[in-house]
N, C-alpha and C positions, 0 to 999 in steps of 0.2 A: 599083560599083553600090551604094546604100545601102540600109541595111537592112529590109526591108519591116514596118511596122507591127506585124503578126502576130508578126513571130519577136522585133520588142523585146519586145512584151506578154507572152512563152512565157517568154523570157530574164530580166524581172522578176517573173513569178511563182513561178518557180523561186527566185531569191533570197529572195523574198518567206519562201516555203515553208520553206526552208536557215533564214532569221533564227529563223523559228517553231519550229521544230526544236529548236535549239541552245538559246533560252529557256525553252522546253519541259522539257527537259532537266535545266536551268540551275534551274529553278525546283523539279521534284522531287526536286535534290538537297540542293537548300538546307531543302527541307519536311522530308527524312527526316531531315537533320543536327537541327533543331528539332525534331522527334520524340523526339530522345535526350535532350532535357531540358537542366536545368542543368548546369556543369560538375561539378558537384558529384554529379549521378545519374548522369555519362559515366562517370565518376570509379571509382563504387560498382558500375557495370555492368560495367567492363573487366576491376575486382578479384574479380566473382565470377564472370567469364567465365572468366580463368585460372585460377582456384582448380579451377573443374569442370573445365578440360580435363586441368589435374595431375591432378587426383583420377582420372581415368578411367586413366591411365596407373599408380596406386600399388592398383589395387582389387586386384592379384596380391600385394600386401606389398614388401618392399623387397626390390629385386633389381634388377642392372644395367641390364635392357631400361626396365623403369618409372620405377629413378629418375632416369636420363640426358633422357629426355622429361619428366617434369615437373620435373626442374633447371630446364629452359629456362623456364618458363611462372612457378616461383617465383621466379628472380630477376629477372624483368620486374617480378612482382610487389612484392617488393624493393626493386625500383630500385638494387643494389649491382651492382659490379663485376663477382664471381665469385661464383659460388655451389655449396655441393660437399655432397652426401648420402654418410653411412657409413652399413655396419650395425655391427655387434660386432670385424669381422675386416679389414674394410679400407671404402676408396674406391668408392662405387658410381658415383657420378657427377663430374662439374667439367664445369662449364658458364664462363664468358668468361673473363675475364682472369689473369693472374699463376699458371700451371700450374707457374711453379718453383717454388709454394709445396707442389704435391700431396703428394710425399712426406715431406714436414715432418706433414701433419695429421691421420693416427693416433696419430702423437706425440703433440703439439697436442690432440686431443680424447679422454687418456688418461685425464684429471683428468673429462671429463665423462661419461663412461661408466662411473666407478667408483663417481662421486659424486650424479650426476643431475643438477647444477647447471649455470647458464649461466655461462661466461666468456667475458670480453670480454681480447681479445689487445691490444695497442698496435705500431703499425709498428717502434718501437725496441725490441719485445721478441725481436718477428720478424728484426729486424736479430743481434740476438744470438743466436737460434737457428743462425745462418747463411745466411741470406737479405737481401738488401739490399732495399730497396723504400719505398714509401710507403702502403701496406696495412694495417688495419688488422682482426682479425677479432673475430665472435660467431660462440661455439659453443657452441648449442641442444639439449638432449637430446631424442630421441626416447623418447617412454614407452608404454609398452603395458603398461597397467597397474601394478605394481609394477618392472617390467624395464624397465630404459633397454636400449632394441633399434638405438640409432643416435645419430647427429649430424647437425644443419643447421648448416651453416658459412655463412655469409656476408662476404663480401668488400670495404670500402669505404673512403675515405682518412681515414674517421673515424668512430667507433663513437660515434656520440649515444647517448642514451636512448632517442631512437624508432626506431631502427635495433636497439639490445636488445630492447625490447619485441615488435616486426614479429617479427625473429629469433624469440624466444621462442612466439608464436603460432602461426608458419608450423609452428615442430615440433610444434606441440600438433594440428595441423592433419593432419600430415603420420600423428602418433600415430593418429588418428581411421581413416585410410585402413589403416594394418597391422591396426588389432583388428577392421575390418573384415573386410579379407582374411581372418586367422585365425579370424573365426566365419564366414565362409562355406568355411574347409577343415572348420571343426566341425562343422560342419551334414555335409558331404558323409562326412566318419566316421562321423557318425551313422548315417546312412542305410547305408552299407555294413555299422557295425553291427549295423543293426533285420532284414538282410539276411541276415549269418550267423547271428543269431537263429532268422530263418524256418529257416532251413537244418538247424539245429540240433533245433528243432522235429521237422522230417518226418522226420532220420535216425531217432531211437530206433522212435519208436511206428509208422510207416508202414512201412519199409524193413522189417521185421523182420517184417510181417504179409503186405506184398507175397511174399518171399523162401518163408516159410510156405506162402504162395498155391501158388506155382512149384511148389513140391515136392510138394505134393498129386496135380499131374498129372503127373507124371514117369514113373509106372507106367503110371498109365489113360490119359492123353490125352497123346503125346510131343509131337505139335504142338501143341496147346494150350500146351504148357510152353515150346515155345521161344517161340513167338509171344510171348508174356509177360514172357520174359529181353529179349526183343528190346526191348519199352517201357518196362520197366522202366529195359535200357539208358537209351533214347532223354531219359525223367523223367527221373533222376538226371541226365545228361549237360547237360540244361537248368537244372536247379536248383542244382546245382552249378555253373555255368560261373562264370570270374572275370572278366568283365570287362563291364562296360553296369550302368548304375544306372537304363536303361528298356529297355523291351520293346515290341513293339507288340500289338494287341489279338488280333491273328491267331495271335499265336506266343505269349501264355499260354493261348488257348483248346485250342493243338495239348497246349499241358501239360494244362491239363483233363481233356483227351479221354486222355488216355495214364495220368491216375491214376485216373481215374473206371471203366475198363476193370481195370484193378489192384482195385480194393477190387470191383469185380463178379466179379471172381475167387474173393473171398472170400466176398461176402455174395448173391450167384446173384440173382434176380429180388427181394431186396429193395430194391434200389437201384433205382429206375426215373428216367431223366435225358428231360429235354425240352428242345431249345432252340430259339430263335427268333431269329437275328442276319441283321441288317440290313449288307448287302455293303460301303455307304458306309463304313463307321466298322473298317474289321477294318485297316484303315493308322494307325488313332487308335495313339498313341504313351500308355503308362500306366507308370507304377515296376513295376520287373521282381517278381515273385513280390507281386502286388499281389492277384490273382485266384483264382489255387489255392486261397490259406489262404480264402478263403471258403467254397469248395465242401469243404475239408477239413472245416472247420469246421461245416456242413451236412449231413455224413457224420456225421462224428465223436459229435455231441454235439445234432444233431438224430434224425439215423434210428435209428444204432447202438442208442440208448437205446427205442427205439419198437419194438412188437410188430408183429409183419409188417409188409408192404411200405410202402415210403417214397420220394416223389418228389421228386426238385429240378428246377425249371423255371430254366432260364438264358437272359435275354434282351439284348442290345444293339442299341441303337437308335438313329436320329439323333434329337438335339435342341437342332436351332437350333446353335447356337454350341460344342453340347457333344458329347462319348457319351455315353450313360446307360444305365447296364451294372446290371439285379438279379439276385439270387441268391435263389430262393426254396424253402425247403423245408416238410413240411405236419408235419415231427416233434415231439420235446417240449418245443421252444422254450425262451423264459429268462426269468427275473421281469428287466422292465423298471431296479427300481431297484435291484437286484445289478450289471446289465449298465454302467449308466448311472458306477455306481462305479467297476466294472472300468477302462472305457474313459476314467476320470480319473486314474487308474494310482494311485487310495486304496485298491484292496483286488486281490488276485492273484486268480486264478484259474485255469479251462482255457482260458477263450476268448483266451489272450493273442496268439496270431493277427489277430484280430480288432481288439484294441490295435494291435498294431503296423501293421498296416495303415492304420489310422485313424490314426495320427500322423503316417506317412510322406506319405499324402494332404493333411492339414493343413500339415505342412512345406514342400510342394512348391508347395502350390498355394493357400492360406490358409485360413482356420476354415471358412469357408465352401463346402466341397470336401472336408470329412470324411465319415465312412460314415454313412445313414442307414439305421438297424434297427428296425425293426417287429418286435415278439415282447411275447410273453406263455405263460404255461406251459399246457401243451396245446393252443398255437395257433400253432406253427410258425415261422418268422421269415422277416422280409423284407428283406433288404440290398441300401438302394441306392448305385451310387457315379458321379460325375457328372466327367468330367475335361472339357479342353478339347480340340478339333481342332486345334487349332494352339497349336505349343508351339515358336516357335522358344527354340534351344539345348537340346533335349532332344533325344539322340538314340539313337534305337534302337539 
């Protein structure tokens, strides 16, 4: 029976449709290859494709996991044979070919570690080392700054001049990623620094008046007195703790409330504390002992100095994209351009709380995310500090 009309018609439109398809196809990939430009911009795009993907892999310094992964991505980049990263002490990586060369090339790059310079190997020197082959090497110093921290080796059956120079780049490149690394361990010293600073801080002059406190009621008020040992515990056990470079907003306000209770021990109804927080933001993530020292420091050098009673108003609030946490007290506040100096760390002072806060903020989060203080003497002061909701890799 032959085929009725219909079902040809269905049967060529289908083809039809399959043709359009496949040109279809055919056509947007030829458009996006023309998208990439000349051969010349595929070229300059491949080389700094690999460059970022090593670099993400070297952003830890040199070390066996990073530089085995961006082995592979520099010697594409390369174009040589083999290609093999040291640090000071041995073989981090060997990536392709001639692996019976590995333990010849701490040898090998003893001269450039001692010296800082590039040498170029020849296959017949390699041959006399003990190695047969047709290989030829460059080896690259890694510098970080005055210290050669390593060697780029590269591998290929002839060491041109552009094969020196590449070599010689790539380590200068590879340098760029370790001083990286090492000022971002710096940075993190620091902050644990500015950290036992705070810490250092509260021991002498707080710990000592708390302790003072305790003892007063020991006789008159026994519960009162433990109750007191009890948060004191609880302070110090937080201020002290070793380990989290953040906190979250919930858990330095528990600190607050636990010092703020302490110095009302001491100073009875001059201290009068107000707060106003807003539920959304008490998960906001901030640098750990970021908050105390304010309210310390609103105690301290606001009230303490003020004749009768003195109030700090503590608020956190949502804002858009941010927390925005002040600190307000109505005491003897500070000459603006004393303050202004302090916090450019040209002139010392008490408020060094206050500094280090304000730097750690800056650090973390950039100039723009430092403390803002409102004060003038006899007009109390106003501390705002403004973080972000979302902080990944920050973690409480």
């Amino acid at each position: 029976m032959p085929d009725s009309p219909l079902l040809t018609a269905a049967a060529v439109a289908v083809i039809v449709l399959a043709i359009a398809v496949v040109v279809g196809v055919g056509i947007k990939v030829l458009r996006s290859f023309r998208e990439l430009g000349t051969d010349a911009e595929r070229a300059t795009y491949n080389t700094l494709h690999a460059a970022s993907r090593a670099g993400q892999h070297l952003r830890t310094g040199l070390n066996p996991a990073g530089a085995a992964k961006a082995s592979r991505q520099l010697r594409n980049l390369l174009g040589c044979d083999a290609l093999a990263i040291t640090d000071t002490a041995g073989v981090l990586a060997w990536d392709g070919a001639a692996e019976e060369l590995k333990p010849l090339l701490m040898g090998l790059a003893a001269d450039v570690l001692a010296g800082g310079r590039t040498t170029v190997i020849q296959p017949k020197d390699l041959s006399a080392a003990g190695k047969s082959g047709s290989l030829a090497a460059v080896l690259a110093p890694v510098k970080a700054g005055s210290r050669v921290v390593g060697v780029v080796a590269a591998f290929a059956p002839s060491a041109g001049a552009g094969l020196v120079r590449a070599t010689g780049e790539v380590a200068d490149w590879v340098a760029v990623q370790v001083e990286l690394a090492e000022l971002d361990a710096s940075r993190t010293l620091l902050m644990e620094a500015e950290v036992r600073a705070l810490r250092a801080q509260i021991s002498p002059h707080f710990i000592y008046n708390s302790l003072n406190a305790i003892a007063s009621f020991i006789n008159t008020d026994p519960a009162r007195a433990r109750e007191l040992v009890v948060e004191f515990a609880d302070f110090t056990r937080y201020s002290f703790r070793r380990h989290g470079d953040f906190t979250t907003l919930a858990e330095e306000l528990r600190c607050i409330d636990r010092y703020l209770l302490l110095e009302r021990a001491r100073f009875g109804d001059r201290v009068q504390v107000s707060l106003r927080i807003a539920p959304e933001v008490l998960g906001t993530v901030i640098p750990f002992l970021s908050l105390q020292p304010l309210v310390e420091n609103a105690v301290r050098h606001g009230l303490e100095a003020k004749e009768g009673p003195g109030h700090i108003s503590i608020t956190a609030e949502d804002s858009g994209a941010f927390a925005e946490v002040t600190i307000e007290d109505d005491g003897v506040g500070m000459d603006p351009a004393q303050l202004q100096s302090m916090l450019a760390g040209h002139t010392d002072g008490d408020h060094v709380g206050l500094r280090n806060v304000d730097a750690r903020l800056r650090q973390v989060y950039g100039d723009e995310h430092g403390l803002v203080i409102e004060t003038a003497p006899g007009e109390g002061t106003l501390i705002t500090m403004r973080v972000p909701k979302s902080q990944p890799g920050h973690d409480a």
